[in-house]
SEKOL-134126 format. One record per residue: residue in three letters; x, y, z of N, C-alpha, C, CB in turn. Coordinates in steps of 0.001 Angstrom, whole numbers, plus 500000, padded with zeros to 6 digits. Glycine has a CB too. Layout:
N
ALAXYZXYZXYZXYZ...
END
This chain:
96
UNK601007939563529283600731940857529855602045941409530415599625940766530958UNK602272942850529906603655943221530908603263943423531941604547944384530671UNK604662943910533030604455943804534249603939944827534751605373943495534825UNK604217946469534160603871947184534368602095947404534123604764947737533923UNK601295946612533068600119946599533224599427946195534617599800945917532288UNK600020945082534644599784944108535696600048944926536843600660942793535635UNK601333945974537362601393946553538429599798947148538484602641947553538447UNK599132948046537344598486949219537451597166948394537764598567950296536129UNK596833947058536971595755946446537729595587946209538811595515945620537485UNK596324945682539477596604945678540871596216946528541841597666945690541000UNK597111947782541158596983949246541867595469949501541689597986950580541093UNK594801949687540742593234949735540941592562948933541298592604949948540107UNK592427947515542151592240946834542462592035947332544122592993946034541877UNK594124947659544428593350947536545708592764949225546198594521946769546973UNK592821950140545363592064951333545354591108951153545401592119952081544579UNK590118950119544883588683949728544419588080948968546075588776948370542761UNK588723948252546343589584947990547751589212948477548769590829948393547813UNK590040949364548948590296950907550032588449951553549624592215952541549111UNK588350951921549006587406953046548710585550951971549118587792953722546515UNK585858950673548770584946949438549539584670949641551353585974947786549301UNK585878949907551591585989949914553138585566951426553852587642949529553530UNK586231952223553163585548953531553359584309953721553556585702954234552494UNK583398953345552155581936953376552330581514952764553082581258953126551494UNK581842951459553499581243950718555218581521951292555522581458949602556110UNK582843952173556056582742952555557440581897954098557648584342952608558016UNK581676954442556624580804955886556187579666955597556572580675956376554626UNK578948954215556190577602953846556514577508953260557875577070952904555523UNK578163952614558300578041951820559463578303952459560652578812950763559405UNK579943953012560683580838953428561750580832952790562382580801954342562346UNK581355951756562283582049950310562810583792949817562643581209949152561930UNK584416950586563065585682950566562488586056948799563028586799952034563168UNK585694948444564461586162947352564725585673946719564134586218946988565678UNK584411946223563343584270945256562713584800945136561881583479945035562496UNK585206946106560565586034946519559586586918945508559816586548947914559605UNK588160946229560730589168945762561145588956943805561534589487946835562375UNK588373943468562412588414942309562367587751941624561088587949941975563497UNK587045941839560698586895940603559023588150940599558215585552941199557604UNK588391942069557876589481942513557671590491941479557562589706943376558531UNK591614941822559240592336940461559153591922938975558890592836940359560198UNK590399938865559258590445937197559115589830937165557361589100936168560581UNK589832937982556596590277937850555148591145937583554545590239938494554653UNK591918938180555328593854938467555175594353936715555390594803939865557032UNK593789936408556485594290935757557173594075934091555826593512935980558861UNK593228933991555496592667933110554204592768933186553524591888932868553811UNK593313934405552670593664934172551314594794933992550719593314934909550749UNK595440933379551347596628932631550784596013931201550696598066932717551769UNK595157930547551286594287929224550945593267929715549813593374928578552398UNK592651930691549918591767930986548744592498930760547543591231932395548736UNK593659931591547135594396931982545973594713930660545938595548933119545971UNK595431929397546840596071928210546420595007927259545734596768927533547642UNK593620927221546363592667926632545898591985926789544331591913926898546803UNK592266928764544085591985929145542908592861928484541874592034930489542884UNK594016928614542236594834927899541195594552926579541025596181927954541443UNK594434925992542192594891924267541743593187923835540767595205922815543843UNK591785924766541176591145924647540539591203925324538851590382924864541337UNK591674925831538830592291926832537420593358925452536901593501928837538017UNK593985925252537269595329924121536793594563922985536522596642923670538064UNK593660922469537015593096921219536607591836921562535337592451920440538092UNK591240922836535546590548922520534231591227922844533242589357923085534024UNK592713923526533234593174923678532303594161922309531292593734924769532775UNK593747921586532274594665920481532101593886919368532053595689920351533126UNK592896919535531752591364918406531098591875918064529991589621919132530683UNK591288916592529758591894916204528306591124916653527273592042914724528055UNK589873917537527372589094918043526653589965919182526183587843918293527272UNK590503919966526596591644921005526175592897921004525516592013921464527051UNK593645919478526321595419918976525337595077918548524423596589917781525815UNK595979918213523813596046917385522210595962916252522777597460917470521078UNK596288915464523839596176914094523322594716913443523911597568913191523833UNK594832912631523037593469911762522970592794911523524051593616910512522499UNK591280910847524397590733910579525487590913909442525392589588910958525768UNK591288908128526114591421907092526286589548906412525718592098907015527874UNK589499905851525132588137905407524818588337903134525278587790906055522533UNK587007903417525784586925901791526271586430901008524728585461901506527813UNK587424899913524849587653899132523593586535898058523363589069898420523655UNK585562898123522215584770897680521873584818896635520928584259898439521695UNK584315895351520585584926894150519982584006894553518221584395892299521093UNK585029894737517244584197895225516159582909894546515345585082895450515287UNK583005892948515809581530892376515582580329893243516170581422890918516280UNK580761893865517685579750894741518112579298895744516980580248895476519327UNK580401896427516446580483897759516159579707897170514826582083898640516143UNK579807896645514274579407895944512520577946895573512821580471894182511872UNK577795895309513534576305894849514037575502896165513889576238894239515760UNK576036896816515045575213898214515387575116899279513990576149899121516768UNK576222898881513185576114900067512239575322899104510919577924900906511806UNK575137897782510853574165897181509777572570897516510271574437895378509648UNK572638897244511929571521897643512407570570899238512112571915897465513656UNK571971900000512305571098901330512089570569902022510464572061902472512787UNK571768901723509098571766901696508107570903900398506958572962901885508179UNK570769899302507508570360898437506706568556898085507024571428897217506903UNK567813899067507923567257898626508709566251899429507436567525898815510362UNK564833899212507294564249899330506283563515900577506959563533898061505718UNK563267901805506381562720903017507044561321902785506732563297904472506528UNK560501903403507898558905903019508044558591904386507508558165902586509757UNK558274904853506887557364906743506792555824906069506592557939908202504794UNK555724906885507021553702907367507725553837908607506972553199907802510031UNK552450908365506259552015909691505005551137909889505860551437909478503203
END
């Protein structure tokens, strides 16, 4: 994304913002309450945004997403030869 998009999202963002706060205070006329959530919004979202990321960074970084492999728990292939004579060699029952 250029930067200049990115400025203009922003810019309507916090217009979208502004024009949020307006209408409370149109409906309510409560400016002090405004004002205090206000700052203690302010005041948290620099923990919000750090939390967004580090949750954003870890699912992006699932091994379901990279190329490399999922570590798989190692199974002894007599098991594996068993289970697959078991499921293929096994004589099918059908009911007419």
């Amino acid at each position: 994304m250029r930067r200049s998009s990115f400025l203009v999202i922003a810019g309507i963002f916090i217009v979208a913002s502004g024009l949020m706060y307006l209408i409370h205070y149109m409906i309510f006329r409560d400016a002090h309450y405004i004002f205090l959530y206000l700052i203690g919004d302010l005041a948290l979202l620099p923990l919000e945004a750090f939390l967004v990321v580090v949750v954003i960074e870890r699912i992006l970084n699932h091994p379901c997403l990279t190329d490399t492999p999922i570590p798989r728990p190692s199974i002894p292939d007599s098991y594996l030869k068993h289970a697959v004579d078991e499921v293929y060699l096994r004589p099918v029952i059908r009911v007419h």
